[in-house]
Structures are given as C-alpha cells and as structure tokens.
C-alpha positions, 0 to 999 in steps of 0.5 A: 461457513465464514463471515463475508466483510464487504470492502469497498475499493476505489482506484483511478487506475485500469486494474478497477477494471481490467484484470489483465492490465499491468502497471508498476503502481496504484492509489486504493482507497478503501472503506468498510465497516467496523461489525464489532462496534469497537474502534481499533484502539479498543475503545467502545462505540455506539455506531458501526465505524467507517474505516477509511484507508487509501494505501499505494500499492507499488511493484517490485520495479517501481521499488528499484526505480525509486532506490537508483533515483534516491540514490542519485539524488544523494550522489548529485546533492552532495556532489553539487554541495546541496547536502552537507553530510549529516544535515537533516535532509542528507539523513532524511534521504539515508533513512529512505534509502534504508526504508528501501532496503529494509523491503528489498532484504523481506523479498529477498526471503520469498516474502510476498508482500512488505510494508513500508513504515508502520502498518498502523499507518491508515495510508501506508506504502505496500509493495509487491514482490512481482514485476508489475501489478494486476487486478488479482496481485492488488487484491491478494495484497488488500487482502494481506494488508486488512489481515497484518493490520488487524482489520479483520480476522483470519476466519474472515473472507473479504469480498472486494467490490471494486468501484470506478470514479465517475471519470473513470465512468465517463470514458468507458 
C-alpha cells in the first residue's frame, strides 16, 4: 500500500469548488510537510518542514494571449520609440517571448504539462496543454509539479484537501 502525503491547496478560484467550472488560470497556494525531516537542500532538521508553494496554473489559451499581447507590445514600443533595440527592456521583453515559446515548442511534443522558469522556483508559472483548466486538470498538474520538482516521490499518492478562503465561504 502507498504512503498517502496530505497536501493543502488554497485557490480563490470557483475550481475549489466546482469541479466542471472552466477558467484560463488560477493562483494555488499549497502547503505540506516535509516526513523525512530533511530540507530540500539536503540539510538535517529537528522539525518536520512546512512547505510553502503558491504556483499559477494557466491553460494553454492564456499561454497565447499572453505571447500576441508580448508581442504587441514589442511592436508598439518600438514603433513609438519606447524601446530602442537591445536596451534592457527590449531584451527583457525578447527573453519572455522566448520563455513563451520554449512551452508552446514542449506541447508541440504531446507534453501535458511545462514549466516556465525554473522548477525549483517555490512560485513558478505551470501551464497546461488544454484550452481551459478544471478542478481535475489542476490537480492532475500539482500533482506533476510536486513530482518534477522533487517534493515527493513516485511511490507517493497525493491526497489533495482543497480548502476555500473564507470569502469565498461567505458567498456560497
């Protein structure tokens, strides 16, 4: 029987919720703990470790959105003369657009899930290969993240315990 790791998640989105609701992205915070009292790095600790995360999960079309808008503003900024070529914004904005790409050329493959940045990165932007996301593509790309970044291992199955904020709450 495998080990069950308790994850907490925290959205302010309807996917908390709803598990047929669609939306193009959503902030997740998520909080377990550390079982084998050794810190990420490698490094010894008395006390189990909170780990604290709080990646975006975005879809596939906001993915495009976000590329067409980069790349109007490239095109408008240069045009306009707000960026003169190779200046640090004008790279800064190449970079993104590369970043961009770099995921669209990992769906391109029949990838799942990407990662933009580094994986280490505690607030990292993951995207989904799918048109929207729900409540089940979220989890499905949690569980993915916990995995490719070391969090957890393979023999591990996650239970998810989704958690509303009380605003949230308040409106139900």
């Amino acid at each position: 029987m495998a080990k069950k790791k308790k994850i907490e998640v925290i959205t302010h989105s309807p996917i908390s919720i709803y598990n047929d609701y669609c939306a193009s992205w959503a902030d997740v915070w998520l909080r377990l703990k550390n079982s084998k009292r050794r810190l990420i790095d490698g490094t010894t600790h008395k006390k189990r470790q909170t780990i604290k995360l709080g990646p975006t999960i975005m879809s596939y079309s906001d993915l495009e959105y976000e590329l067409d808008l980069n790349f109007e503003i490239l095109e408008e900024g240069i045009n306009e003369g707000k960026y003169q070529i190779g200046d640090e914004d004008h790279i800064n904005l190449l970079k993104c657009i590369a970043d961009i790409q770099f995921v669209m050329e990992a769906f391109d493959k029949d990838e799942k899930f990407a990662i933009m940045g580094e994986i280490s990165d505690p607030c990292p932007n993951i995207f989904i290969n799918s048109e929207y996301i729900t409540h089940d593509l979220v989890a499905n790309a949690i569980d993915w993240f916990l995995r490719e970044a070391g969090y957890v291992t393979k023999k591990v199955e996650l239970k998810l315990n989704w958690k509303r904020p009380s605003i949230m709450c308040e409106a139900l």
